[in-house]
C-alpha positions as CSV (number, residue, x, y, z in Angstrom):
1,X,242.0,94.3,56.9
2,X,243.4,92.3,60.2
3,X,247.0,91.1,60.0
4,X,246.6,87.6,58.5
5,X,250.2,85.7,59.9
6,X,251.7,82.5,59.1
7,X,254.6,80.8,61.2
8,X,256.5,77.9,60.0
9,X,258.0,76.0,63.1
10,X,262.1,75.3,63.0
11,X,262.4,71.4,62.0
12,X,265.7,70.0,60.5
13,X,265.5,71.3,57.6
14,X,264.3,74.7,58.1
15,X,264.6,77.7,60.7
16,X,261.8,79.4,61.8
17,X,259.8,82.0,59.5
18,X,257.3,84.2,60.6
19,X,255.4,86.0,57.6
20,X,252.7,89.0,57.8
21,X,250.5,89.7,54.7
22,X,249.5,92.8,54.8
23,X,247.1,95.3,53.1
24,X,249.3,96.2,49.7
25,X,247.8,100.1,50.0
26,X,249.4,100.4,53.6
27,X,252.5,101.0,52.4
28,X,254.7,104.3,50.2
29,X,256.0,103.3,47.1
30,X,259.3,104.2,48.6
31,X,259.1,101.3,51.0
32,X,258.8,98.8,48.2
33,X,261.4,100.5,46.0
34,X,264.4,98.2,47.0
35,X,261.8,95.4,46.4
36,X,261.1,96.6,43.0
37,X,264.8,97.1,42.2
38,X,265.2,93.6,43.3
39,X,262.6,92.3,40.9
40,X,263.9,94.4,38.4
41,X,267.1,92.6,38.5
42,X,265.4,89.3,38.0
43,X,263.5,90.3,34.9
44,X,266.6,91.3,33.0
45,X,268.7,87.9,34.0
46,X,265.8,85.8,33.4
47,X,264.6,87.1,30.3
48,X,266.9,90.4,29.2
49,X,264.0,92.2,30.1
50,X,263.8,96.5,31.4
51,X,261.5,96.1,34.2
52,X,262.7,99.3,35.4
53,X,259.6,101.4,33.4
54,X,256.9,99.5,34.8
55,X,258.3,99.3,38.3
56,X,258.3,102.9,37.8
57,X,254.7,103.1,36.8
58,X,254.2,100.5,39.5
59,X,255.3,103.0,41.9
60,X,253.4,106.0,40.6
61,X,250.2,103.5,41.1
62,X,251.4,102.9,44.9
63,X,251.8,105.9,46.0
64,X,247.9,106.9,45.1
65,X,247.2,104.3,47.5
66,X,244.2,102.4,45.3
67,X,246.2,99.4,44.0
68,X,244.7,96.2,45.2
69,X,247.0,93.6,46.8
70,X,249.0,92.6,49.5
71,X,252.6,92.6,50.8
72,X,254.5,90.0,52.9
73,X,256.8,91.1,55.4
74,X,259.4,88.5,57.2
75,X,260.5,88.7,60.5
76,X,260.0,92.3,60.0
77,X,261.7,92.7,56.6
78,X,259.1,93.6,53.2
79,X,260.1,90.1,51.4
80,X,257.2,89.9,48.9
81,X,254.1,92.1,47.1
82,X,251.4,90.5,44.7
83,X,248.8,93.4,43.3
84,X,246.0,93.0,40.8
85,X,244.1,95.2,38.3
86,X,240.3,95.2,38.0
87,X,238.8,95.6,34.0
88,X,235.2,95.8,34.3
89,X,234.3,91.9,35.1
90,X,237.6,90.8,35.4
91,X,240.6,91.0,37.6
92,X,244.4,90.7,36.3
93,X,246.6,89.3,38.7
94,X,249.6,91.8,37.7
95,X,252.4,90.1,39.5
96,X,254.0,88.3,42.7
97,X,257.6,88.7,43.2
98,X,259.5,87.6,46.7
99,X,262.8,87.8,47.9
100,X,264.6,84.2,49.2
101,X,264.0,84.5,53.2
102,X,266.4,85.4,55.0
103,X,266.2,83.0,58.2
104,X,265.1,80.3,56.8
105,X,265.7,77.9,54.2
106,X,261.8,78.2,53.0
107,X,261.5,78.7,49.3
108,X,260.9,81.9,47.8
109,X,257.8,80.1,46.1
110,X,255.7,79.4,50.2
111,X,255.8,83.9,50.4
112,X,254.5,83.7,46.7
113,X,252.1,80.9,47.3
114,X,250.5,82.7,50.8
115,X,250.4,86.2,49.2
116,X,248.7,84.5,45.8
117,X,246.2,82.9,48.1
118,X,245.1,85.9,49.8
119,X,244.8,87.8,46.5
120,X,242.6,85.2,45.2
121,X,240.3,84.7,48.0
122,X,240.0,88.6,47.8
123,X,239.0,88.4,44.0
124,X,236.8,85.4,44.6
125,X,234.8,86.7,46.9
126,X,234.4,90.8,45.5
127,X,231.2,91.5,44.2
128,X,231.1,92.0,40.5
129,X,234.5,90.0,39.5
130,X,233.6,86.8,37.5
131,X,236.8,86.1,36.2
132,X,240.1,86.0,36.8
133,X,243.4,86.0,35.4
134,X,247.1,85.6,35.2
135,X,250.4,85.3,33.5
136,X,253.7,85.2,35.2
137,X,256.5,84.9,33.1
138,X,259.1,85.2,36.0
139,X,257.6,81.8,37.7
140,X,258.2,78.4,35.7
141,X,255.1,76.2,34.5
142,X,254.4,74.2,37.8
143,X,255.7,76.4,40.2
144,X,252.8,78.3,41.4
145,X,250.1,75.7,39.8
146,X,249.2,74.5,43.0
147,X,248.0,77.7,44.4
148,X,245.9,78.4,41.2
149,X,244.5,74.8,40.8
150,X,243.3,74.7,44.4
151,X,241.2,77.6,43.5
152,X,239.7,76.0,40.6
153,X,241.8,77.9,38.1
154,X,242.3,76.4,34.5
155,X,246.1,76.4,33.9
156,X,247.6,76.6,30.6
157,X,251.7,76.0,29.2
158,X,253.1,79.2,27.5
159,X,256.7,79.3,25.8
160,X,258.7,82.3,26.3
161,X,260.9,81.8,23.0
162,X,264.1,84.1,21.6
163,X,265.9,84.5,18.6
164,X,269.5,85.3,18.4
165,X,270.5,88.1,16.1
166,X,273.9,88.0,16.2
167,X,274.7,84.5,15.8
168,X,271.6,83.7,13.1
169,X,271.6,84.6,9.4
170,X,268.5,86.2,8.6
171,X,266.7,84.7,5.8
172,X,266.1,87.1,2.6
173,X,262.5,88.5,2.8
174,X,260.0,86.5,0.8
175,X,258.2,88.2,-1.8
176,X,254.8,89.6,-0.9
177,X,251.7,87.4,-1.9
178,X,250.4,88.8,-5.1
179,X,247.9,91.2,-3.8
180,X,249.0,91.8,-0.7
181,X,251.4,94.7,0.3
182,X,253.5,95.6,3.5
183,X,254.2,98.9,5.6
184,X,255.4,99.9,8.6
185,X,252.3,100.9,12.0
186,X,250.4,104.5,11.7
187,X,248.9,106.1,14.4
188,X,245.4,105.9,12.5
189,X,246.0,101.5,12.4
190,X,243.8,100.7,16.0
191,X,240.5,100.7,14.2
192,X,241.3,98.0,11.3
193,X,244.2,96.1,13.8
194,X,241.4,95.9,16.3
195,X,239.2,94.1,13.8
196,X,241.4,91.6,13.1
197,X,242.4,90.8,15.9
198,X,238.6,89.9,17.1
199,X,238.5,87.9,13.5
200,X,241.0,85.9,14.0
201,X,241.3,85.3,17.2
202,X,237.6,83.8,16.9
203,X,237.2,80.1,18.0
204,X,241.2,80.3,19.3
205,X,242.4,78.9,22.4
206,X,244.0,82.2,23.4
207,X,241.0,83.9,23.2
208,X,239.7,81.6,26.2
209,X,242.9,82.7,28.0
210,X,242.8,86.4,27.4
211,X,238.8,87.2,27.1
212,X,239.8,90.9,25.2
213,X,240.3,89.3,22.1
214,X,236.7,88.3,21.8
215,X,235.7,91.7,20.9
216,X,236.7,94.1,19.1
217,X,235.9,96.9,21.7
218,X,238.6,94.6,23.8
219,X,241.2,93.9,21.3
220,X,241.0,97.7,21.6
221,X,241.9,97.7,24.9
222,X,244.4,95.4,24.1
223,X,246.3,97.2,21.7
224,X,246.1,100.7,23.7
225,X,248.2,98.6,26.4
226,X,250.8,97.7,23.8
227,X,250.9,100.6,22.0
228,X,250.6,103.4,24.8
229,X,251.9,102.1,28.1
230,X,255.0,100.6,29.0
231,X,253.7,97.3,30.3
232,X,255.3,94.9,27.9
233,X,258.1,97.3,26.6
234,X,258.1,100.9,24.4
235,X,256.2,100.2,21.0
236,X,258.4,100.5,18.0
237,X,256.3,101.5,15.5
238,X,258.8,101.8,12.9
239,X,259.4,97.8,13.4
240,X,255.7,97.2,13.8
241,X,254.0,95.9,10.5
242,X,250.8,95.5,8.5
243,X,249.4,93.5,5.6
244,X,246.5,94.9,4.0
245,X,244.8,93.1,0.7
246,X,245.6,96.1,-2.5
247,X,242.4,98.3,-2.7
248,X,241.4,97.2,0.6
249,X,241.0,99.2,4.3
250,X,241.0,95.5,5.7
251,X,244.0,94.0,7.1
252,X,245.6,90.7,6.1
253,X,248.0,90.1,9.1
254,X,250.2,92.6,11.6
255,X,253.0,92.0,13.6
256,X,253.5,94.5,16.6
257,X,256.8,94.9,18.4
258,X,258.0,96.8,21.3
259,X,261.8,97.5,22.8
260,X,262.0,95.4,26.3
261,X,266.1,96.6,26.5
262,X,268.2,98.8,24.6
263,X,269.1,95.4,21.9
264,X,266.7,93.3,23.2
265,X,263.1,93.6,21.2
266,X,259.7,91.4,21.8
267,X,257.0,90.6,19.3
268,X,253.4,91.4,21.2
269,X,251.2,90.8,18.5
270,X,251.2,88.2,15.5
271,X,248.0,87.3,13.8
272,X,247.0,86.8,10.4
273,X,243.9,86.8,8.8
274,X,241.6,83.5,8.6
275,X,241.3,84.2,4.8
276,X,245.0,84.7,3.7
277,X,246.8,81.6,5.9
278,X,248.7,79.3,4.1
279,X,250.3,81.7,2.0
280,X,253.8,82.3,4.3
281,X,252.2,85.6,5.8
282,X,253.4,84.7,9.6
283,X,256.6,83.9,8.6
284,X,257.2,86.8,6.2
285,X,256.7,88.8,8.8
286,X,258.8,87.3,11.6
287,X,261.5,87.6,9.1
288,X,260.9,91.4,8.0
289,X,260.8,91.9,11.6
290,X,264.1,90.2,12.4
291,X,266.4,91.5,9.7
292,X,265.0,95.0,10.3
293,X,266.2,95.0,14.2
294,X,269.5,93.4,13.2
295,X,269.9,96.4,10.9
296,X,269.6,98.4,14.1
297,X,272.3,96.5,16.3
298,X,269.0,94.2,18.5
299,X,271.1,90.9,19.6
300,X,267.7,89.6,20.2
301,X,264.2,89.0,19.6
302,X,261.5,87.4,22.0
303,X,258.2,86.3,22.0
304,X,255.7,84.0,24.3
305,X,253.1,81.5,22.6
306,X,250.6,78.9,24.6
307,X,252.4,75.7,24.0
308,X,248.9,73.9,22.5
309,X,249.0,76.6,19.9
310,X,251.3,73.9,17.8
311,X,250.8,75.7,14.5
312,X,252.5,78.7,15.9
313,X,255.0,76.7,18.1
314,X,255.9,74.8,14.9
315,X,256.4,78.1,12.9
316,X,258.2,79.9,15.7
317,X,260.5,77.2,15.4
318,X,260.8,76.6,12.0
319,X,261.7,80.4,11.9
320,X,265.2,80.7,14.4
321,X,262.9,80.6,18.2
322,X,264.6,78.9,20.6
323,X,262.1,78.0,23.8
324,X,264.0,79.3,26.9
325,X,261.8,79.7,29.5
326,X,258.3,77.9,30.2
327,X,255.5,79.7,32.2
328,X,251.3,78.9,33.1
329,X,248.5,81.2,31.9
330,X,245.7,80.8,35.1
331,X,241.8,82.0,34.4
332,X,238.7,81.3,36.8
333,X,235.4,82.2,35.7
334,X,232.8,82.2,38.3
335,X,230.1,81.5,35.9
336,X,232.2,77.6,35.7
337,X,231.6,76.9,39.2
């Protein structure tokens, strides 16, 4: 594609800045590596996070040269990359990360903005793709709404929330429901986890957000992200737990966690049955969960929750979460417009 090129003129208030977005699949993974170390960095001060496995992957992905995006480069300097992965109808804005300029006093959030815009016209106009979406836990709610809202984007307020371990007392265990008993992920769990996952999510505002948990084909999906690639962590089965009604192949509720740092875990999946809420499942859980990784030395445990989700928010709470950081969920749907 042509060099698309923005230059800010020098005013009071801020030096000249000329930026280049460029074609993301022009360039080695070994050009963006100091990039990705940079971004790295950010994900463990901001939310204690081990970015370093999915840069990795990142790179691995870059280097085959089929990753759609684009990077910004700065008065000659790589300062900024935004990619995107396609699923069938959709695309998945993956990420947009920018260094602060370095001869200028522009925000880090204008290189952002420009690359997000040229992503999304991309997606917007490529045959095929009637929806879009993105969550960017690294960028505050707000920040990067603009961009999104001026290309008709829904936006919606997620919580990033942690628990400390260290300073906390866990809460005994409640007792299992009568009927209903307790054990640690198998291998043989997608099928049934799949399944309620669809179930419950049915109706939910979060299925709106993320359209795989309308199906159970893409709650599938879904969980073979968690559970096999490193995206949002390594899955800890042994942490990971189901509920499952005695005599029953059906499951009551499951919690799925994943190690984001050596003590630093982050609850992926929570979601309980539409036939057995009420009767303290979530929160059972979430406790099991916690005094089981302060066993193991974890000073922490994370999770993220849309904020209009108040049921959750309110049990979260109720529970030891602390809301740290705040962050937007952004879909488009063609078939809207």
């Amino acid at each position: 594609m042509p060099v698309i090129v923005y230059t800010k003129e020098k005013t009071a208030m801020t030096s000249a800045l000329q930026l280049e977005i460029l074609d993301l699949r022009h360039f080695s993974a070994g050009s963006l590596r100091p990039l990705l170390e940079a971004e790295s960095h950010t994900w463990s001060q901001r939310l204690e996070w081990d970015y370093r496995p999915s840069a990795n992957l990142l790179l691995q992905y870059l280097d085959s040269r089929i990753l759609p995006g684009y990077v910004a480069i700065e008065n000659g300097r790589i300062s900024g990359y935004v990619f995107c992965v396609y699923e069938e109808h959709k695309a998945v804005v993956g990420d947009v990360f920018a260094l602060p300029p370095q001869q200028s006093d522009v925000p880090t959030a204008h290189i952002e903005s420009k690359l997000l815009e040229c992503l999304i016209e991309l997606l917007q106009n490529t045959p095929g793709i009637n929806r879009i979406e993105s969550q960017l836990l690294l960028h505050s709610h707000g920040v990067l709404a603009g961009v999104f809202e001026a290309a008709g984007f829904n936006i919606h307020k997620r919580l990033f929330m942690r628990r400390d371990l260290l300073t906390d007392s866990v809460e005994t265990v409640p007792h299992l429901p009568a009927g209903i008993e307790m054990r640690p992920w198998h291998d043989d769990d997608l099928n049934p986890a799949a399944r309620l996952i669809c179930a419950s999510y049915n109706g939910h505002l979060d299925s709106y957000i993320n359209d795989q948990y309308r199906s159970a084909s893409g709650s599938m999906r879904f969980l073979h992200n968690i559970v096999r690639f490193p995206g949002c962590g390594y899955f800890d089965a042994a942490s990971s737990r189901v509920l499952f009604r005695r005599g029953s192949n059906e499951f009551a509720g499951l919690l799925l966690c994943s190690r984001v740092r050596d003590d630093v875990a982050h609850i992926t999946q929570i979601c309980i049955s539409k036939d057995e809420r009420g009767r303290g499942l979530g929160r059972l859980l979430l406790e099991d969960c916690a005094a089981n990784l302060k066993s193991q030395g974890f000073r922490a445990l994370t999770l993220t929750v849309t904020a209009g989700n108040e049921n959750a928010v309110a049990l979260y709470r109720h529970t030891d979460f602390q809301t740290t950081r705040d962050f937007d969920a952004m879909l488009w749907e063609k078939s809207s417009h």
